[in-house]
N, C-alpha and C positions, 0 to 999 in steps of 0.2 A: 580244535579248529576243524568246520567244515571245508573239505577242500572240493566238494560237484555243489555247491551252493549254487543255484539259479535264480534269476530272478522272476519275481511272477508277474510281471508285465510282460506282456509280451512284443516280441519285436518285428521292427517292418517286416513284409515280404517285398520281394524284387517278382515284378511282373513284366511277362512278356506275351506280346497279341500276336493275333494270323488271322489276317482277314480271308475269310473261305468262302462270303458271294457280298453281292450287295445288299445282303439283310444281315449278313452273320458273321462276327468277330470272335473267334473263341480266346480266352484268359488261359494262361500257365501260370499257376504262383507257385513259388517255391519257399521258403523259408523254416525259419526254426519253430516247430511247432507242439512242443514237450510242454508249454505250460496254455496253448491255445486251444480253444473249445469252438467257435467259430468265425468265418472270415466274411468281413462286411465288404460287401464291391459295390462302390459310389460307380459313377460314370454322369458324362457332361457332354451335350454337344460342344463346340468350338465357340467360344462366347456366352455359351450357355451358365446354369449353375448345378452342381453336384444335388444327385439325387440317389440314395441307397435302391442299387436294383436289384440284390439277391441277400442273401446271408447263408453261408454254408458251412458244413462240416470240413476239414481239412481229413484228404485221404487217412493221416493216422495221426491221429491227437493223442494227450495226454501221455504219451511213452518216452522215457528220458532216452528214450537211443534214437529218436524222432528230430533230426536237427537239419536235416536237408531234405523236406516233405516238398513232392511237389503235387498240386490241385490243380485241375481243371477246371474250367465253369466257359459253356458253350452260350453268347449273348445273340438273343437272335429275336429277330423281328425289329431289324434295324430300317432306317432310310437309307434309299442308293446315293452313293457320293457325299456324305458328310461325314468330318472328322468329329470323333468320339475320344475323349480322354475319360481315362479309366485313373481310379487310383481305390488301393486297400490298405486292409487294416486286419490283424489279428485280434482277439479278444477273449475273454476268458468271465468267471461269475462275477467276477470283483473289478479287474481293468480294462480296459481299452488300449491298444497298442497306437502306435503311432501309422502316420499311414504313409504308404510304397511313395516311390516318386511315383511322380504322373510319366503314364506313358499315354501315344494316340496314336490311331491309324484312323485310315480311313477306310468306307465300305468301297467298293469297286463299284460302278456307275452301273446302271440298270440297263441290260439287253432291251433292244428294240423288239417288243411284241407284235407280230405282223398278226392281222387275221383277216376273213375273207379274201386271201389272195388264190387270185385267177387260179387254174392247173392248166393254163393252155392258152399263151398268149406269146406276142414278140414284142421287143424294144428298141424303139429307132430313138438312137441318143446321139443327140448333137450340143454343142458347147452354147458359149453365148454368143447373140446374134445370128446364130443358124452357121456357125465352122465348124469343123469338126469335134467329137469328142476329146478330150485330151487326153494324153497317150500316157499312159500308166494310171488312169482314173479306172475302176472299175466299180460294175452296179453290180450286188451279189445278191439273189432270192433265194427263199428257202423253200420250196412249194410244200404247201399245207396240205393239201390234198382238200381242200372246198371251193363250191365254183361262187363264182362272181363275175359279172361282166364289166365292171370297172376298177383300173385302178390309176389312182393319181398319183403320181411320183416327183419330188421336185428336190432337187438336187443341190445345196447352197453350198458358196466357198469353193466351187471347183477350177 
């Protein structure tokens, strides 16, 4: 009687994300990967449907002492502010493993890119109807250092 008998399907991995900007969510998968050769990573917008975006090697495949592997895989060149569900899957010549639960995050919403602004101007800010500005409202610039002599600013929701 074999008693390290393993089976050669291989099994989920448990994934977990980090979203690092608005283009870029990187993957941590972990799982048991002694009889896995490589890991399929679907991904889906939010209502969308599952589309295989990478295929890779797991840090250490094929080694029976390989049972808590964990892989990176950096997804980038995403849209700002939509949620992404990821889900994977182990594999090997002959099966296909089953796949992770779904996990999602979403990307972080896209900085406002200012360009052509002034390097040398003032702001006279008043609220609505011409009162004063409201008190703990602030306007912040970032001076780019290009000149322009206009800019238009408009202010909603304050």
């Amino acid at each position: 009687v074999l008693s390290n008998v393993i089976s050669c399907i291989p099994t989920a991995p448990s994934v977990t994300l980090t979203v690092v900007s608005s283009s870029q969510i990187n993957l941590s998968i972990t799982g048991d990967m002694r009889v896995a050769r490589n890991l399929e990573i679907q991904r889906k917008p939010s209502g969308g449907s599952y589309s295989t975006i990478a295929t890779i090697a797991p840090s250490a495949k094929g080694n029976l002492a390989k049972t808590n592997v964990t892989t990176t895989h950096n997804n980038t060149g995403l849209s700002a502010g939509i949620t992404y569900i990821y889900q994977v899957r182990a594999k090997n010549n002959t099966h296909n493993g089953i796949y992770s639960d779904p996990v999602s995050a979403t990307t972080s919403a896209a900085g406002v890119a200012w360009s052509n602004v002034p390097t040398d101007f003032s702001i006279q800010a008043f609220g609505f109807n011409g009162e004063e500005f409201p008190a703990g409202k602030t306007i912040t610039f970032i001076n780019s250092s290009v000149s322009n002599t206009d800019l238009d600013i408009q202010c909603v929701g304050l």
